[in-house]
C-alpha positions as CSV (number, residue, x, y, z in Angstrom):
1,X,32.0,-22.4,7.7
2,X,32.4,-21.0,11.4
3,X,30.1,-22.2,13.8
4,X,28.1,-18.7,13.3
5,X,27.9,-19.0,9.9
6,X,25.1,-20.3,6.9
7,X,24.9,-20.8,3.4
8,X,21.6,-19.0,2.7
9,X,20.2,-17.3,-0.7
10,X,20.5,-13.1,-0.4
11,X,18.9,-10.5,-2.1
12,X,20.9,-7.3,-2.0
13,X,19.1,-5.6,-5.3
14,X,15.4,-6.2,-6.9
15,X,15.6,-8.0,-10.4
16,X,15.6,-11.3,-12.0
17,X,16.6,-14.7,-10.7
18,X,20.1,-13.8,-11.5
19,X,20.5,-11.8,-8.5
20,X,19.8,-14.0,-5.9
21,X,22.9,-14.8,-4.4
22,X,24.3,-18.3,-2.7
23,X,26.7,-16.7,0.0
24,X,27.5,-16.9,4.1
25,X,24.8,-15.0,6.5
26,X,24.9,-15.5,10.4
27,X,23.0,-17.7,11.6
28,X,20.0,-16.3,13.2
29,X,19.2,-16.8,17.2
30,X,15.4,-17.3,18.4
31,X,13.9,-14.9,20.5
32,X,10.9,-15.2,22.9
33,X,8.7,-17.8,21.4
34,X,11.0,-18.6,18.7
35,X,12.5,-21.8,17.4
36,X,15.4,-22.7,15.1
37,X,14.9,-24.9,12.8
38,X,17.7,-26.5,10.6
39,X,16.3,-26.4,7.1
40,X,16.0,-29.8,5.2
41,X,13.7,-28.0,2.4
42,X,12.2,-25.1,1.2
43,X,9.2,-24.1,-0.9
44,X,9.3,-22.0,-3.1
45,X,5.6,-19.5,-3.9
46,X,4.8,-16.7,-5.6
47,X,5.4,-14.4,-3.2
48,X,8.9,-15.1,-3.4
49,X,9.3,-13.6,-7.0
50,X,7.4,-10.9,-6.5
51,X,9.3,-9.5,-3.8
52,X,12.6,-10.4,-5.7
53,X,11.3,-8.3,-8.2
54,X,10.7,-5.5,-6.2
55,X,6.4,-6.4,-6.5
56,X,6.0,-4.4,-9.6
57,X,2.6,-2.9,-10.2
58,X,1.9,-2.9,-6.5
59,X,0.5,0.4,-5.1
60,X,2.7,1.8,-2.6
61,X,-0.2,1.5,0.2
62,X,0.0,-2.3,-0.5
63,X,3.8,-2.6,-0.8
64,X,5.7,-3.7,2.7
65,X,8.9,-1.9,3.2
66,X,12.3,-4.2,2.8
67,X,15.1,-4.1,4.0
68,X,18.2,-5.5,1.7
69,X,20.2,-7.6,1.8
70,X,17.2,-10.3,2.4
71,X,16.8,-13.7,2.9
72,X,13.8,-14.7,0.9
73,X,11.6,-17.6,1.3
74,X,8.4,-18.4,3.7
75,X,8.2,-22.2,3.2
76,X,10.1,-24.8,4.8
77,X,10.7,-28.3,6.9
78,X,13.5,-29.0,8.5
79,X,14.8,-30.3,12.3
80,X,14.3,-28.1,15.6
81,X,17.6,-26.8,16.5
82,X,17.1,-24.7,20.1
83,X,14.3,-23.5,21.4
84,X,13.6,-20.3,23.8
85,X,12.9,-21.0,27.1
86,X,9.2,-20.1,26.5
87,X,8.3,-22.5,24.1
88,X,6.4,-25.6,24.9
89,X,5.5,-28.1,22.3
90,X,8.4,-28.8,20.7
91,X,12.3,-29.6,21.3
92,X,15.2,-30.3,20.0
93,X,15.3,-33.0,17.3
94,X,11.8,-32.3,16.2
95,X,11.0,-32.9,12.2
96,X,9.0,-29.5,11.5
97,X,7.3,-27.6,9.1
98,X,5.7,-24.1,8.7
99,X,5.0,-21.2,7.0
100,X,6.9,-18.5,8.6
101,X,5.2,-15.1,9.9
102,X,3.4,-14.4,7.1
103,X,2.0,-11.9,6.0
104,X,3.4,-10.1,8.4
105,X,7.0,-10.4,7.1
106,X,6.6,-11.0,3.4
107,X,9.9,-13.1,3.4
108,X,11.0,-14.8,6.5
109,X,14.5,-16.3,5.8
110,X,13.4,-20.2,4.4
111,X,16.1,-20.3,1.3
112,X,18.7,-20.9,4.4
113,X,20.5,-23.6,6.4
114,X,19.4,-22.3,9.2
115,X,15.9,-20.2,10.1
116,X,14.1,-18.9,13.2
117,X,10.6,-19.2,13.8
118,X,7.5,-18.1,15.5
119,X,5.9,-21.7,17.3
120,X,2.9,-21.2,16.7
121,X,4.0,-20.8,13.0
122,X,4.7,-24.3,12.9
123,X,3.5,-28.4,12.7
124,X,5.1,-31.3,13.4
125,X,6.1,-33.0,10.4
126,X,3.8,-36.1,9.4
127,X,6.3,-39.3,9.6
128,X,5.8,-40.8,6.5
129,X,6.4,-37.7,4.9
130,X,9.6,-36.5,3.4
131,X,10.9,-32.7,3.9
132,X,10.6,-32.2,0.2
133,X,7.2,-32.9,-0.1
134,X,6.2,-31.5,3.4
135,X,8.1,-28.5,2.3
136,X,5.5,-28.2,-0.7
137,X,2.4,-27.9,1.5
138,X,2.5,-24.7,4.3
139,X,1.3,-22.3,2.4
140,X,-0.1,-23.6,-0.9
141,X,-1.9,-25.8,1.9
142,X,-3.3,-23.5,4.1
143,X,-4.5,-20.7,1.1
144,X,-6.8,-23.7,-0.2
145,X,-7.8,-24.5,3.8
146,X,-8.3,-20.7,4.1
147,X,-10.5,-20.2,0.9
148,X,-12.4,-23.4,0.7
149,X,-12.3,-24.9,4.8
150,X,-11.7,-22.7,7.8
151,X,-10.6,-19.0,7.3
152,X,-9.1,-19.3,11.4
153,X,-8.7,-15.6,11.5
154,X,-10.4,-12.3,11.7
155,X,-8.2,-10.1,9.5
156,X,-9.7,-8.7,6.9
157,X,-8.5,-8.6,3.0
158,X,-6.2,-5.8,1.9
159,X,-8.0,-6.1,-1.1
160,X,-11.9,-5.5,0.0
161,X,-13.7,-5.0,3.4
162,X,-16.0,-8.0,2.8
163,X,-15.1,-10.4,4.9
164,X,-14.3,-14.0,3.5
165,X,-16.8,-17.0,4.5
166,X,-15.4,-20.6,3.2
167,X,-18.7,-22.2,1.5
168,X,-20.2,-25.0,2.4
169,X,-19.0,-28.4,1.0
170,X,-20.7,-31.4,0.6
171,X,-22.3,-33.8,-1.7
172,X,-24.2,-31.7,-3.6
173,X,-22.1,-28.9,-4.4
174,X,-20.3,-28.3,-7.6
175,X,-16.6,-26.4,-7.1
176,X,-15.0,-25.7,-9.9
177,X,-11.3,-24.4,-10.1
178,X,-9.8,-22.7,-12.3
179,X,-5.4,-23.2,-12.4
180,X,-6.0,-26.5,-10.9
181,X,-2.8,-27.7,-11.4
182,X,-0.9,-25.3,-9.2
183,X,0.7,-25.4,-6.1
184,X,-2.8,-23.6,-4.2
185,X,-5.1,-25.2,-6.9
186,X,-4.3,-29.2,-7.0
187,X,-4.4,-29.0,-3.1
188,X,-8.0,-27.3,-3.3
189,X,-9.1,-29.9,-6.0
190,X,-7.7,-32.7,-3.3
191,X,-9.5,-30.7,-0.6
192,X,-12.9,-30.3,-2.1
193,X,-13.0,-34.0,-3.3
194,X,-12.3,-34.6,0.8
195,X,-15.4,-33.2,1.8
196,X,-17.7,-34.7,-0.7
197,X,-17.9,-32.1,-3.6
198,X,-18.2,-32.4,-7.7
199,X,-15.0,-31.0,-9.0
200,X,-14.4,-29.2,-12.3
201,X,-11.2,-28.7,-13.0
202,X,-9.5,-26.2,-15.3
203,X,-5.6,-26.6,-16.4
204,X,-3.7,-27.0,-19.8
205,X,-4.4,-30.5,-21.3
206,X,-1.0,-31.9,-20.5
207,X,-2.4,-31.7,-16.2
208,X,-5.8,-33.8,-17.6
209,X,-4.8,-36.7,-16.5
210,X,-2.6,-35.6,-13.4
211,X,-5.7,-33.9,-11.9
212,X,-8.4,-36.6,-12.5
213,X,-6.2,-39.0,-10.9
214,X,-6.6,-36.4,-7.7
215,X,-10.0,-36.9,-8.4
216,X,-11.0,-34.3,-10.4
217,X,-14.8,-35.7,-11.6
218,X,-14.5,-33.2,-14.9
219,X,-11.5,-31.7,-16.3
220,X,-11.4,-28.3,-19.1
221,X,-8.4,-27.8,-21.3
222,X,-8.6,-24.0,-21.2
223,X,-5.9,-24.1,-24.4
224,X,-9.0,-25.4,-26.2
225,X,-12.6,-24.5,-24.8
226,X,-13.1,-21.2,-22.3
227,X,-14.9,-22.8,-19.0
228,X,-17.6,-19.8,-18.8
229,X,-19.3,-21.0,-22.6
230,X,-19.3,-24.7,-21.1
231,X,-20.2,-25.1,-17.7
232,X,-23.8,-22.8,-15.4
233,X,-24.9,-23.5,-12.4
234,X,-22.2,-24.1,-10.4
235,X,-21.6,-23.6,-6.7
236,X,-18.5,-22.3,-5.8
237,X,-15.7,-21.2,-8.2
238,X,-11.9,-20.8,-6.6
239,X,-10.1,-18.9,-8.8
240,X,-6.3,-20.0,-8.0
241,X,-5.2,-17.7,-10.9
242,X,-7.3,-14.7,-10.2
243,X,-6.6,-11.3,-11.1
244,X,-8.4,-9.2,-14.0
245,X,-9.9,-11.7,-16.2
246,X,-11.6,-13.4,-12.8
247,X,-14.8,-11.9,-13.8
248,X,-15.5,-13.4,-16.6
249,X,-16.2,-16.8,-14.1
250,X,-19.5,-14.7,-12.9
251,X,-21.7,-16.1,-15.5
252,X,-20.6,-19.9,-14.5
253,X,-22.3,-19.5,-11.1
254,X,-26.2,-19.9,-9.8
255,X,-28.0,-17.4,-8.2
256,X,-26.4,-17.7,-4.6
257,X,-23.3,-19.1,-5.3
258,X,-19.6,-17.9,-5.0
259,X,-16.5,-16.6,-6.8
260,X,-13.4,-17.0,-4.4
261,X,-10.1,-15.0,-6.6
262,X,-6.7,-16.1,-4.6
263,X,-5.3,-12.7,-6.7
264,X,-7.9,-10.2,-6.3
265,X,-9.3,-8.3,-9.5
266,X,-12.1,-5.6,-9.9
267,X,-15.0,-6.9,-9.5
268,X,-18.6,-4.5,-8.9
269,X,-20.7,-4.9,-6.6
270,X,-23.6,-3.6,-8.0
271,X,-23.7,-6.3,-10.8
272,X,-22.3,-8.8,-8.2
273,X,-25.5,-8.5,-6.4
274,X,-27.9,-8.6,-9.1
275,X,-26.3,-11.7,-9.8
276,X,-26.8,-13.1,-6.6
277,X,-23.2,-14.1,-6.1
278,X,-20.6,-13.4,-3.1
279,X,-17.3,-12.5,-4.4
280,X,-14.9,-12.6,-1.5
281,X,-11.1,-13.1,-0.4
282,X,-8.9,-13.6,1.8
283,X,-4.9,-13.2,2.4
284,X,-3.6,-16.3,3.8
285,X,-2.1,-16.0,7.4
286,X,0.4,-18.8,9.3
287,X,-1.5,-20.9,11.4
288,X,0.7,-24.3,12.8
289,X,-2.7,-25.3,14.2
290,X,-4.6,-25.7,10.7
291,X,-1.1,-26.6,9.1
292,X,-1.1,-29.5,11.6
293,X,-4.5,-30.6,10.4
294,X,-3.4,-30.4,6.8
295,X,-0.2,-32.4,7.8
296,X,-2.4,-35.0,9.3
297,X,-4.1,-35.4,5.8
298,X,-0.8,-35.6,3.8
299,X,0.4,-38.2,6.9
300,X,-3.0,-40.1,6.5
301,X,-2.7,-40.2,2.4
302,X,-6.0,-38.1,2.3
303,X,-4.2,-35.8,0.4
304,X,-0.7,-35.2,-1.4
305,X,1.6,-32.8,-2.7
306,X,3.0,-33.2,-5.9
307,X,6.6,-32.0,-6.8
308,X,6.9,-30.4,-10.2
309,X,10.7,-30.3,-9.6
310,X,13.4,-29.7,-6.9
311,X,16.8,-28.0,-6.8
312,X,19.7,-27.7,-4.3
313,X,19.7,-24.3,-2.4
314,X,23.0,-23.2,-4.5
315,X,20.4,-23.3,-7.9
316,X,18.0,-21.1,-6.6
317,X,18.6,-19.0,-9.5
318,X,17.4,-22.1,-11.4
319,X,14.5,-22.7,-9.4
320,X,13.2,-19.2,-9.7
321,X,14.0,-19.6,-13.7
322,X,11.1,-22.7,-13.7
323,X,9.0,-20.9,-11.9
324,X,9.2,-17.8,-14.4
325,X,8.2,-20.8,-17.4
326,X,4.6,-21.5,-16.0
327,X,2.6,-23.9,-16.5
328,X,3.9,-25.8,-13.1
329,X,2.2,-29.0,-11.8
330,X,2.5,-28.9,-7.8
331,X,5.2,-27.3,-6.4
332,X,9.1,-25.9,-6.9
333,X,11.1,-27.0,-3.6
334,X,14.7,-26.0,-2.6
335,X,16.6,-28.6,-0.9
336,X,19.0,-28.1,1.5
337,X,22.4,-30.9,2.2
């Protein structure tokens, strides 16, 4: 390999895992406010097989243009390269991670040796923390943060023009979540718990004993029993699976509480608000500021991020081909010799 050239995953047609392709790319330089980062991991979301897929089912008005052959990936941690002569904050030799310009760019180059990337997109890495694990939190990490914490921005949802408003956690509040055992969903169980609140949490009965042991105070096996004919009166639901059948956690809620779908579905309003309940979104944006504050968890053991499996970047096909199974406990990372 020339001293301008990467192993990095491409994408030169839409499809299944089998075309991503393990080949050489140029390494990319940083512009103005830029950084590279040599990439130790990579995390791996749903977002990343969507777009390999061409994001099927998408209206056109929601569907980013892309421009092939692609480097996919958002996620990663790694080691600060260079840096432009604008940035401040960080310098060569820096352990780093971030979730890079999204959604902005839809895929911004992780699965990759090599990556540039906006500063402001980025956190120091916590110390005690490895790159596969700190790979696992940017943006799993910051959609719970988002939903359930601090939204940190003013752009509204693709999806609705309600605009989203975290709830308030504490002691007395009830959150249930539903997918629990997901990348987004055991962080938002671990976040919840954090400031105070009564967590339900719903996941296939093999994750029962994973999530309680992130503190999950009650835990349904949705294999077995549907959560809406168990459980009234709670606070906040965050849906981490979302999507059409995220109605049917209206009649869970009180009067005044809130249904928070990380996949939007149809939802009406009318009925919403004879209900009494707020059902709002949100599309998670970088942010290094709140991914710092996140990493300062992880660093502190406040939180953690659990690692359903890794792969080396040359299996990315593989990797892709576990995430296509389901049923995944934490995250999928990509690691990167």
């Amino acid at each position: 390999m020339s001293d301008l050239t990467m192993k990095a995953i491409r994408l030169h047609a839409f499809g299944g895992p089998g075309v991503l392709r393990h080949e050489e790319a140029e390494i990319p330089a940083p512009a103005p406010g830029e950084v590279l980062v040599r990439v130790r991991a990579a995390g791996l979301n749903p977002p990343d097989w969507y777009v390999r897929e061409g994001m099927p089912g998408i209206p056109d008005e929601f569907r980013p243009p892309f421009d092939l052959p692609l480097i996919p990936g958002t996620d990663i941690s790694g080691t600060v390269e260079a840096v432009a002569d604008d940035v401040h904050g960080f310098t060569a030799g820096d352990e780093v991670t971030g979730m890079l310009r999204f959604p902005v760019l839809m895929q911004s180059g992780a699965y990759a040796e090599y990556v540039t990337a906006p500063a402001s997109d980025l956190a120091h890495k916590p110390a005690a923390i490895d790159h596969t694990h700190a790979a696992g939190l940017p943006m799993s990490g910051l959609t719970a943060w988002q939903y359930l914490i601090d939204v940190g921005h003013d752009h509204p949802s693709p999806f609705q023009d309600a605009r989203h408003r975290p709830p308030a956690l504490n002691g007395d509040t009830t959150v249930l979540v539903n997918g629990a055992a997901g990348g987004v969903g055991h962080l938002a169980v671990q976040l919840a718990k954090w400031k105070g609140a009564r967590v339900i949490a719903v996941a296939s009965g093999r994750h029962e004993r994973f999530l309680r042991d992130l503190g999950a105070d009650e835990f349904i096996d949705y294999t077995k029993q549907r959560p809406e004919d168990l459980v009234r009166g709670i606070d906040v639901v965050l849906d981490a699976v979302g999507g059409p059948t995220s109605r049917r956690f209206l009649s869970t809620l009180k009067r005044g509480g809130a249904l928070h779908p990380v996949y939007f579905g149809e939802f009406d309003d009318e009925e919403n608000a004879k209900l009494g309940i707020t059902v709002t979104g949100t599309q998670v944006r970088a942010n290094g500021t709140q991914l710092a504050e996140l990493g300062h968890l992880l660093g502190t053991g406040a939180i953690r991020v659990a690692i359903d499996s890794t792969f080396p970047l040359a299996d990315a096909q593989a990797a892709h081909a576990r995430a296509a199974q389901g049923h995944i406990q934490g995250k999928i990372v990509l690691t990167v010799p």
